[in-house]
C-alpha positions in Angstrom: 11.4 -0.3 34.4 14.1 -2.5 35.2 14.0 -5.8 32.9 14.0 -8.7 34.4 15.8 -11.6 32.0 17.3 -14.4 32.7 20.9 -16.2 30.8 18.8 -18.9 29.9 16.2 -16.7 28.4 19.0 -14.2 27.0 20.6 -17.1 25.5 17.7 -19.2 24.2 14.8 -16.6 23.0 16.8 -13.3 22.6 20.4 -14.1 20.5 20.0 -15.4 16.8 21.3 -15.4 13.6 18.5 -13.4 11.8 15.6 -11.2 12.9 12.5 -10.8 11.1 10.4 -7.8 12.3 6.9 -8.3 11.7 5.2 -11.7 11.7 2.5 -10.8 8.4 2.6 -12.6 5.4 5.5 -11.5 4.1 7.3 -12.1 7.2 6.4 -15.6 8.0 7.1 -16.5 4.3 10.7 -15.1 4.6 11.5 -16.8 7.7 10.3 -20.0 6.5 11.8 -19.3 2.8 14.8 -18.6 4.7 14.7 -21.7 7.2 14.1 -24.5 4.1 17.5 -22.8 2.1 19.5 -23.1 5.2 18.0 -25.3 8.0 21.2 -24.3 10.4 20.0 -20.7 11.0 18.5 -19.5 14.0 15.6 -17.5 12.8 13.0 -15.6 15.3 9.9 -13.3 13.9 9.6 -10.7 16.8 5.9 -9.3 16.2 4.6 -5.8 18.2 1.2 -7.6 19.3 -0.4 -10.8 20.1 -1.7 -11.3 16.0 0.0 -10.0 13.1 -0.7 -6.0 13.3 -1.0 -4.8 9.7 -3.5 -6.6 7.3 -2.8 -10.1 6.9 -5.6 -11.4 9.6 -7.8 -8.2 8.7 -7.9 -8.8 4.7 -11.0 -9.6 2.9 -9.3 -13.0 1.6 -9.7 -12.1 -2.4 -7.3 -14.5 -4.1 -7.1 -12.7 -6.8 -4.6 -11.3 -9.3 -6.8 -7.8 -10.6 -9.9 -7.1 -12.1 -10.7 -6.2 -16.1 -10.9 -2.4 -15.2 -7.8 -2.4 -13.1 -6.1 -4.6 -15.2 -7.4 -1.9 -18.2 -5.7 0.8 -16.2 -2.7 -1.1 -15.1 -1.4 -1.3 -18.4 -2.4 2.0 -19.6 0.0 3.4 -16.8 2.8 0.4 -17.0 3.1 -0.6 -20.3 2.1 -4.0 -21.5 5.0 -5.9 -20.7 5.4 -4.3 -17.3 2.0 -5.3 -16.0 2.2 -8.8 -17.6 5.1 -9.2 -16.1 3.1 -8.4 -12.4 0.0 -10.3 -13.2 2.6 -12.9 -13.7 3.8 -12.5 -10.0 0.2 -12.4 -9.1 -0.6 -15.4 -9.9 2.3 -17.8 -9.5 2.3 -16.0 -6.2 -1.2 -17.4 -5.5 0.1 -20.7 -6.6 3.1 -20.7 -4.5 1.1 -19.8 -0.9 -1.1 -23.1 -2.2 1.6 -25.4 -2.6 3.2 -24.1 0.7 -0.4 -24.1 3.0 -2.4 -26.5 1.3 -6.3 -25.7 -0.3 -7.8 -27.1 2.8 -5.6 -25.4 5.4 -6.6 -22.2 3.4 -10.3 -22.6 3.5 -9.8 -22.0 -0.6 -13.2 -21.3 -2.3 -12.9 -21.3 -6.3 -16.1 -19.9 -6.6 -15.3 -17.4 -9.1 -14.7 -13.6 -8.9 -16.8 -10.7 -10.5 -17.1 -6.8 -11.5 -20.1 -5.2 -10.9 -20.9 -2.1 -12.8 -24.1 -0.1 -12.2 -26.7 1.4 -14.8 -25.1 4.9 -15.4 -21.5 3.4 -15.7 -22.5 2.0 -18.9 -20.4 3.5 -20.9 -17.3 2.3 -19.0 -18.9 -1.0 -18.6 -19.1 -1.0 -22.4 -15.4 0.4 -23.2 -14.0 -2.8 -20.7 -16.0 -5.2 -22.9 -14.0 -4.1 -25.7 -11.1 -5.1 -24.8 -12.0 -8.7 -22.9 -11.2 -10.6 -26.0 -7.6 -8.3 -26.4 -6.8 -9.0 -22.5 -7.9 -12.6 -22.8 -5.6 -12.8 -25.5 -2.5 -11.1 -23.7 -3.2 -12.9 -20.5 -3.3 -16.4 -22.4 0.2 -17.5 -21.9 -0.2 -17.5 -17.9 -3.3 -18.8 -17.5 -3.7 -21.1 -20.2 -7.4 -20.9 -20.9 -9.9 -17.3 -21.1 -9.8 -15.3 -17.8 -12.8 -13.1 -18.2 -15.9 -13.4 -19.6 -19.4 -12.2 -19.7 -21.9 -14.0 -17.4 -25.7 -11.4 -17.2 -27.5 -14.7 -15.8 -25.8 -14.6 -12.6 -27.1 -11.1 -11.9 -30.3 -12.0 -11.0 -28.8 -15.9 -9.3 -26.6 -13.4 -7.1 -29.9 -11.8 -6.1 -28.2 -7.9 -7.1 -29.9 -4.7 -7.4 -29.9 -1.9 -9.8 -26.7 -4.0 -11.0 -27.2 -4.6 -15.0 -23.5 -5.3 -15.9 -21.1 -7.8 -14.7 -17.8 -9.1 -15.6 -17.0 -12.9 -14.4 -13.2 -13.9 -13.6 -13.2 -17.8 -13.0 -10.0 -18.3 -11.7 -10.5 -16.1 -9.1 -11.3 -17.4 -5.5 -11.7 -16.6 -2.0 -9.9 -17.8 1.2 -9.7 -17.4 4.7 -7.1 -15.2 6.1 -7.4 -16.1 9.8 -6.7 -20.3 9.1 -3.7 -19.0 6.4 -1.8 -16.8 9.2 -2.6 -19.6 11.3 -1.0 -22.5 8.9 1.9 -20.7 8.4 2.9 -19.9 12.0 2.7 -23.7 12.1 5.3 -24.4 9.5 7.3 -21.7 11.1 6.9 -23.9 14.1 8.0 -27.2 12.8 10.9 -25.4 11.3 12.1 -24.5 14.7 11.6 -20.9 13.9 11.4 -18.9 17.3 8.1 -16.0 17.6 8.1 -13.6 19.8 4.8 -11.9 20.3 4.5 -8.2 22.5 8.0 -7.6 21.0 7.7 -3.5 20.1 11.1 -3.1 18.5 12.3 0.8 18.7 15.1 1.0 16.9 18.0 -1.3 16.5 21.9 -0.4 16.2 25.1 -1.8 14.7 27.8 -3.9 16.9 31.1 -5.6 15.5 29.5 -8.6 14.5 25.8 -7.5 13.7 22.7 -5.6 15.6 21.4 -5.3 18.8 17.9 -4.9 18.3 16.2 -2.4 21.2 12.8 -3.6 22.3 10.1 -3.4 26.0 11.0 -6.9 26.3 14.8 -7.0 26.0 17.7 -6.2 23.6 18.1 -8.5 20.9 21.1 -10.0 19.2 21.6 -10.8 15.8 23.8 -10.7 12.4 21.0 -9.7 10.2 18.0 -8.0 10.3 14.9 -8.7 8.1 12.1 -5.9 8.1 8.7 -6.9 7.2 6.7 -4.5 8.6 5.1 -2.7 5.2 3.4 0.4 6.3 4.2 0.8 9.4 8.1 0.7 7.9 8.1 4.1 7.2 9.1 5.8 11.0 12.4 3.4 10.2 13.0 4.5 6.5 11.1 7.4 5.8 12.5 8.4 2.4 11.5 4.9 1.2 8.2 5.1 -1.1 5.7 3.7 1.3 2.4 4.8 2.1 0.1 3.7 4.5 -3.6 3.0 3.4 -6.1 1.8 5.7 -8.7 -0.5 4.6 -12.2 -0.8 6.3 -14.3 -3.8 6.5 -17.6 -5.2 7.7 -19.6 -8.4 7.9 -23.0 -9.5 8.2 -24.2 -11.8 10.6 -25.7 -14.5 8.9 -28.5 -14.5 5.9 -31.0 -17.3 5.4 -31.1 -18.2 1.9 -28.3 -15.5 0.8 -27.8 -16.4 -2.6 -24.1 -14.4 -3.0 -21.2 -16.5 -3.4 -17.4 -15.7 -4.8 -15.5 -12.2 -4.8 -16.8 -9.1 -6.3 -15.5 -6.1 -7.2 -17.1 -2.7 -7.8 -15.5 1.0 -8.5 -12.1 -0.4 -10.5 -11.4 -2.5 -7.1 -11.9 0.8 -4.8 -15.4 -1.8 -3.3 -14.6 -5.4 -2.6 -17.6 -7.7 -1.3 -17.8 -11.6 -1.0 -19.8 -14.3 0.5 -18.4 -15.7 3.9 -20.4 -18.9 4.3 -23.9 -17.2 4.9 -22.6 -13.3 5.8 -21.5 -11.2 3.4 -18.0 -9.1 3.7 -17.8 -5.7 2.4 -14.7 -3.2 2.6 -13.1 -0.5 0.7 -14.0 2.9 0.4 -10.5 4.5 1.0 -10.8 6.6 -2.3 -13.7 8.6 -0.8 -11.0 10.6 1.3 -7.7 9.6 0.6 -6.1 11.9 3.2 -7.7 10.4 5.7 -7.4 6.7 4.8 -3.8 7.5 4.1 -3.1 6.7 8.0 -1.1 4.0 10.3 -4.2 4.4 13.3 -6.7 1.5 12.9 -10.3 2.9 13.3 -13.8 3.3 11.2 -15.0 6.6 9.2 -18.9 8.0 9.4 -18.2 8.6 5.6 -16.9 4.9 4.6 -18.8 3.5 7.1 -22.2 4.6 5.4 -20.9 3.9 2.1 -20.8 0.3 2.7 -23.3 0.2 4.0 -25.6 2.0 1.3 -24.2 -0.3 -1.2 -24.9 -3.5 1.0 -28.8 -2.5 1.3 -29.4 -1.1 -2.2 -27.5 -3.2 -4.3 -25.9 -6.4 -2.5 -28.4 -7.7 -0.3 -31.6 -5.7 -1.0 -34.7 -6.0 0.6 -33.1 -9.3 3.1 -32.7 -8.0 6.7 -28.9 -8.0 7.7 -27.0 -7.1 11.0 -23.6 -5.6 11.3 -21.7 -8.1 13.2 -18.2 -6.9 13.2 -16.6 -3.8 11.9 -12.8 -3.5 11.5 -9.5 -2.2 9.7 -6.2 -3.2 8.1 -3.3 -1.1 7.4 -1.8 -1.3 3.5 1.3 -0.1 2.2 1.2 1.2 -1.1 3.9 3.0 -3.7 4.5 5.0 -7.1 5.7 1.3 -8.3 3.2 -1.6 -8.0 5.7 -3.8 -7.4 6.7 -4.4 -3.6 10.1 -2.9 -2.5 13.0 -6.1 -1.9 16.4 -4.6 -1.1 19.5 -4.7 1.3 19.0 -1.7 2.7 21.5 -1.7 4.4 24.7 -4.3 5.1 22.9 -6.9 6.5 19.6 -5.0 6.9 16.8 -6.5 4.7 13.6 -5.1 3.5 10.5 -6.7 2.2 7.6 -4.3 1.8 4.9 -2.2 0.2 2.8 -4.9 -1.1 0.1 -2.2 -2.8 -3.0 -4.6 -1.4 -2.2 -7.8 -3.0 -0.4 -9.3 0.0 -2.4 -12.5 -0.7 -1.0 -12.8 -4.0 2.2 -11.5 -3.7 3.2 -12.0 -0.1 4.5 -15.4 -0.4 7.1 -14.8 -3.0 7.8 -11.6 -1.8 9.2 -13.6 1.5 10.8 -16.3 -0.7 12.3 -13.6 -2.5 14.1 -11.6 0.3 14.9 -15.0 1.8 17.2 -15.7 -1.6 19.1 -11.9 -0.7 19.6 -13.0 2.7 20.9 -16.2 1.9 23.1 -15.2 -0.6 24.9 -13.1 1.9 25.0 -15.8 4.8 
């Protein structure tokens, strides 16, 4: 089909300085990063569909920085220093999306964050207890004050099941992805950064003086490309170590009375619940069949599916009538490395990705971070 563009649309919507593909977390916070080091650029976020397409508006909204079991494992398998050093990024990541959105623009909810552990995990239960006073201790330099504690009380106040043990975080809070995507396309905005929605990008190539960047709306020019696209990265750069994992979600419609509020976390993180006013979110699952959750397709499994919901009638909400209101999936990237992959791929081809499930936490200053490469080079 035969395009039909205009100069002024050529030369207004489809020429700039810099590209970013993919309009997620980490791409709106690289534009903008980019934008406030040097306000002169002509920056434009092309993005496949209407809404970002991976996981940033189809996230549970944990902001949170790991729970006492992964945290347990995380150093096991990185050495101490090593995962300070990513809790570290966790959480001044956290901070950093705060100070750019705001709390209110956020919908942020300090209500706390816990892990659940049921009666026959007792033993593991008991061997993370040992070592809450060590961690509390190692973690004490970033956070200033205890992170975890023990809290049994709230078992019952939580109105849980067959749930004996939990673990309570208290820094740990909840937010609301859809009003955060929605803030930061704003400051993108009043930046004067250009958004292109219904932009599928195919491939791009290399000219004397840049990229033109092939797409169904038009060709694109540019001196620098900026790829922010995580899992779906991987038909571009398929030697990189990126992974796709697809993460399935539910809510309730709403409870009377429902007496869960904050973040929880069951199975070393592998079960994520909240409250959402009065629903209650579930999603995970993606470790009962790895294979198959290892995917770029959105979609729901009979296998996860029923999972969730066993666990939301016999141990999250027993006994309290519930509906399903919406069911839906995001698309994670995940590596070898827990840290997310930031390199110059390329001469001027840029690549932020691979956020391993924490693009909450680490998405923002994984943007401002490519946004220093890029700049550097400008």
């Amino acid at each position: 089909m035969e395009l039909n563009t205009s100069y002024w649309e050529q030369t207004s919507f489809y020429q700039s300085d810099v590209v970013v593909i993919g309009a997620g977390i980490v791409g709106l916070n690289t534009a903008i990063a980019l934008k406030k080091l040097q306000p002169t650029l002509k920056i434009t976020i092309v993005e496949r569909s209407s809404l970002p397409a991976g996981a940033s508006t189809k996230n549970a909204g944990f902001a949170c920085f790991g729970s006492l079991s992964e945290m347990i494992e995380q150093e096991k398998n990185l050495g101490t220093d090593a995962w300070l050093n990513l809790v570290e990024k966790r959480w001044l990541g956290l901070q950093k999306l705060i100070s750019i959105v705001g709390k209110p623009q956020l919908d942020y909810q300090a209500f706390g964050g816990y892990e659940i552990f049921k009666s026959e995990e007792k033993d593991f239960f008991e061997s993370c207890v040992a070592q809450l006073s060590r961690f509390n201790t190692l973690l004490a330099p970033i956070f200033k004050q205890p992170v975890f504690n023990l809290a049994p009380d709230k078992i019952t106040a939580f109105g849980l099941k067959d749930i004996p043990f939990l673990i309570e975080n208290k820094l740990e809070a909840q937010l609301h992805p859809g009003k955060m995507m929605q803030s930061l396309m704003q400051i993108a905005g009043s930046l004067g950064i250009h958004y292109l929605t219904n932009c599928n990008v195919s491939h791009w190539e290399k000219t004397n003086t840049g990229f033109h960047i092939f797409s169904n709306l038009d060709i694109l020019s540019t001196n620098k490309i900026a790829v922010c696209t995580n899992a779906f990265s991987s038909k571009w750069f398929p030697e990189l170590d990126i992974k796709p994992g697809r993460g399935q979600v539910l809510i309730t419609s709403e409870i009377s009375n429902l007496k869960l509020k904050g973040t929880f976390h069951y199975d070393q993180g592998y079960y994520y619940f909240r409250n959402v006013g009065n629903r209650v979110l579930i999603g995970g699952g993606r470790h009962l069949d790895f294979k198959a959750e290892q995917t770029t397709k959105f979609g729901e499994t009979p296998l996860v599916q029923a999972h969730l919901r066993s666990l939301l009638k016999n141990h999250i909400i027993p006994e309290v009538p519930f509906k399903i209101d919406k069911s839906w999936s995001g698309i994670m990237a995940f590596g070898e490395t827990l840290n997310p992959l930031i390199i110059e791929y390329q001469e001027n081809l840029f690549v932020a990705l691979r956020c391993n499930g924490m693009g909450i936490a680490i998405g923002s200053q994984t943007g401002a971070d490519l946004a220093q490469i890029i700049y550097q080079k400008t």
